[in-house]
DRENKOL-101938 format. One record per residue (C-alpha): residue number from 1; chain; x, y, z. Coordinates in pm, 1 decimal. Layout:
REM DRENKOL-101938
<rec seq="NUM" mol="A" xx="X" yy="Y" zz="Z"/>
...
END
This chain:
REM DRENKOL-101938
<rec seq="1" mol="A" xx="-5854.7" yy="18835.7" zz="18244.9"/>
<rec seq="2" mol="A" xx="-6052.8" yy="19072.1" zz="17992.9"/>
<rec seq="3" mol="A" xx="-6122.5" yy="19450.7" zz="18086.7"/>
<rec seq="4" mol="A" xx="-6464.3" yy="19533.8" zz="18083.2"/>
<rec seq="5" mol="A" xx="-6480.3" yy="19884.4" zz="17895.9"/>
<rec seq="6" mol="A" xx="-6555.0" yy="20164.6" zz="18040.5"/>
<rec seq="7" mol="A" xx="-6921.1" yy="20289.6" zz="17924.8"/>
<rec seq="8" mol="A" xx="-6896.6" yy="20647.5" zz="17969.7"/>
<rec seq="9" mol="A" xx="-6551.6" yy="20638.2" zz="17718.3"/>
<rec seq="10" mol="A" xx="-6674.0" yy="20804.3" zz="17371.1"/>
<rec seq="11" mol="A" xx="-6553.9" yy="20544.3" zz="17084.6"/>
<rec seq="12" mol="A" xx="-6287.1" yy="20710.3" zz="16890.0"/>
<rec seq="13" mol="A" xx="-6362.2" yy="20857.5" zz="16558.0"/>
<rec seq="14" mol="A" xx="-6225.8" yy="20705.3" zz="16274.5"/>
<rec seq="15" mol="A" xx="-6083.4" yy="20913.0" zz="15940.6"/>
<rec seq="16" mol="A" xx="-6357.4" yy="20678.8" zz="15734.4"/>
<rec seq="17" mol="A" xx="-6624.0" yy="20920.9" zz="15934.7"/>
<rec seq="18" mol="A" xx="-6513.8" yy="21236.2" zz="15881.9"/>
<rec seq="19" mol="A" xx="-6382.0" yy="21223.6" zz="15498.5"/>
<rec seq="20" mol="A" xx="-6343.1" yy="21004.6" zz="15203.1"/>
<rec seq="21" mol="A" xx="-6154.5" yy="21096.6" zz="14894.2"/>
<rec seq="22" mol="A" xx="-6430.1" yy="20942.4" zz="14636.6"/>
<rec seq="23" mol="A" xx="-6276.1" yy="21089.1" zz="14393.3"/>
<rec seq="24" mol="A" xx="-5951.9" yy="20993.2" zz="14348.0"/>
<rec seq="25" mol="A" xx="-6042.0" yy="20657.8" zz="14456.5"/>
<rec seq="26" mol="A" xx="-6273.3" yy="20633.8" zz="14141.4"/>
<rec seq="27" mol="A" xx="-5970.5" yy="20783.2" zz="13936.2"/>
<rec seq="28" mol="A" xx="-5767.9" yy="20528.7" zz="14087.4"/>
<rec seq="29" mol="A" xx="-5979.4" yy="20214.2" zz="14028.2"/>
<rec seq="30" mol="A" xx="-6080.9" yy="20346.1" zz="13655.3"/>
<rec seq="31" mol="A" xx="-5674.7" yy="20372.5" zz="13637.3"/>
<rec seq="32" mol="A" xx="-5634.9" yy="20038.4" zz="13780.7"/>
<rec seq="33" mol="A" xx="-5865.3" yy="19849.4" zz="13550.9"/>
<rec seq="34" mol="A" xx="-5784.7" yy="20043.9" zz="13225.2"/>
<rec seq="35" mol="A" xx="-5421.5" yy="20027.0" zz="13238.3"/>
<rec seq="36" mol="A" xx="-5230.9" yy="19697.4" zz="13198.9"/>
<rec seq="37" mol="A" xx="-4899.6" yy="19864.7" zz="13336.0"/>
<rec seq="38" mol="A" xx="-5054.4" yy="19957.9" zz="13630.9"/>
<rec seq="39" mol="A" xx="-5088.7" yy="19602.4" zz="13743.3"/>
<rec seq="40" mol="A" xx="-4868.3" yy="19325.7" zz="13701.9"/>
<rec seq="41" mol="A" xx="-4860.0" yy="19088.7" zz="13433.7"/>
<rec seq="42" mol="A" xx="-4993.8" yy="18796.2" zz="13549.8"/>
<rec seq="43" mol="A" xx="-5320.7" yy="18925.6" zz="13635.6"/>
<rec seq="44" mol="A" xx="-5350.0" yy="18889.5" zz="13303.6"/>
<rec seq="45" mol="A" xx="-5312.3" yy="18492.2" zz="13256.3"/>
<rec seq="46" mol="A" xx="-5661.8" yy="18450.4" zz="13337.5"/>
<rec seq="47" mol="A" xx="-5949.7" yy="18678.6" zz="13334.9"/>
<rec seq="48" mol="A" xx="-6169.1" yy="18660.4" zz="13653.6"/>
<rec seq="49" mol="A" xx="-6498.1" yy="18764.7" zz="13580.3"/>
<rec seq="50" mol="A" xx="-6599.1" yy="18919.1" zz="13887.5"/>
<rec seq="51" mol="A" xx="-6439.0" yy="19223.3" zz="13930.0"/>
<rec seq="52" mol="A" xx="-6244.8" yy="19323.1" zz="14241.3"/>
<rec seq="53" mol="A" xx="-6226.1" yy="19682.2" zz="14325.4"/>
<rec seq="54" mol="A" xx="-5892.2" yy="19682.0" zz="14510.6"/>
<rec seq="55" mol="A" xx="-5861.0" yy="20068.1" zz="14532.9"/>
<rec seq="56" mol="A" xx="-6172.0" yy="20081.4" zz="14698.7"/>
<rec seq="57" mol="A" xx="-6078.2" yy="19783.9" zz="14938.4"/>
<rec seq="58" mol="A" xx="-5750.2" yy="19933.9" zz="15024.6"/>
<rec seq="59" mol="A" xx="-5902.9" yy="20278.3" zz="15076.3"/>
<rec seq="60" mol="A" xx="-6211.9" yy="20148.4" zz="15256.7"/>
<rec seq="61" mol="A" xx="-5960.4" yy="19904.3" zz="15516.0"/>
<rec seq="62" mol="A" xx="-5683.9" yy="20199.5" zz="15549.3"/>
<rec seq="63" mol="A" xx="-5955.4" yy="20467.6" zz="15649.2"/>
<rec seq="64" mol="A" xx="-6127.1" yy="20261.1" zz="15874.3"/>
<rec seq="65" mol="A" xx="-5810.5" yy="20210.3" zz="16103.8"/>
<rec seq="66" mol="A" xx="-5679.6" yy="20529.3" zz="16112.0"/>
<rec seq="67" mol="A" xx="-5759.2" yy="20819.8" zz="16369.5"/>
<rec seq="68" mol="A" xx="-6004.4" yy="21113.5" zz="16256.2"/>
<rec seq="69" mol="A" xx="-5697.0" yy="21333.7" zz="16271.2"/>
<rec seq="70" mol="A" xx="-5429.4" yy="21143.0" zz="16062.2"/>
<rec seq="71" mol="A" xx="-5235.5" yy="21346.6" zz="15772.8"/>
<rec seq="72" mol="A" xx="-5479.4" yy="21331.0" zz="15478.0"/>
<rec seq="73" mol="A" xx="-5188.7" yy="21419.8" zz="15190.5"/>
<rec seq="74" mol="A" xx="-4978.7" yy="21086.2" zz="15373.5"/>
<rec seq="75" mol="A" xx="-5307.1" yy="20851.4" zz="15367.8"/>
<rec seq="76" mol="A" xx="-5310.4" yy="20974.9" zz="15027.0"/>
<rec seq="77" mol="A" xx="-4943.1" yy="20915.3" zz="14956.9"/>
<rec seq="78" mol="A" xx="-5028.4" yy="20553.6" zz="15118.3"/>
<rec seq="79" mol="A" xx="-5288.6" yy="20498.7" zz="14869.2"/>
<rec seq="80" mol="A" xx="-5065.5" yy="20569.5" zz="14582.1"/>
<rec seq="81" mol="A" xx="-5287.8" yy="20841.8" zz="14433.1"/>
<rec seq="82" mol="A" xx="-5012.2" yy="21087.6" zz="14338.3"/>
<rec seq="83" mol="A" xx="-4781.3" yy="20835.9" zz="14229.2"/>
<rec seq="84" mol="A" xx="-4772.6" yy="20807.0" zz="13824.6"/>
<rec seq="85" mol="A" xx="-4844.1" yy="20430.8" zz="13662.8"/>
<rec seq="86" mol="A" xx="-4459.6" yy="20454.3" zz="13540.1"/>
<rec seq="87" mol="A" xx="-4360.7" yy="20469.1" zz="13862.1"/>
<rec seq="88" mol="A" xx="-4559.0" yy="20229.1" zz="14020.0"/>
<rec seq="89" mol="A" xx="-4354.5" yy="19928.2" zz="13805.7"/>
<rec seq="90" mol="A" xx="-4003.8" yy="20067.3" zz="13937.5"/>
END
């Protein structure tokens, strides 16, 4: 049986809401098109012509799950925004 929920509950406020690192996502998806070592090779076989902004995706998903309170220099982390290209093929 489903639990009706409760209407005087305030919705929980999502890290999306409250902060956004625009930024660094732009870096990041600039990065992520630009370089060819920062994404594997066989992107490369074909070119799509409609491009995908996966930093934004993963950014806009991650944000929208986590609690308004979460670490912001670990979502960061998660996102792979102080991680060097080099060290993204290791």
């Amino acid at each position: 049986m489903m639990a009706t929920p409760d209407p005087s509950a305030t919705p929980r406020r999502l890290l999306i809401e409250d902060w956004m690192p625009a930024r660094a996502v732009g870096i990041e998806s600039l990065r992520e098109r630009i370089s060819p070592q920062a994404m594997p090779p066989y992107n490369y076989i074909h070119v799509w012509w409609a491009r995908r902004p996966l930093a934004v995706s993963r950014a806009a998903v991650l944000l929208s799950l986590l609690p308004a309170d979460a670490d912001r220099t670990l979502v960061e982390r998660l996102l792979g925004f102080m991680i060097p290209a080099k060290d993204l093929l290791a």
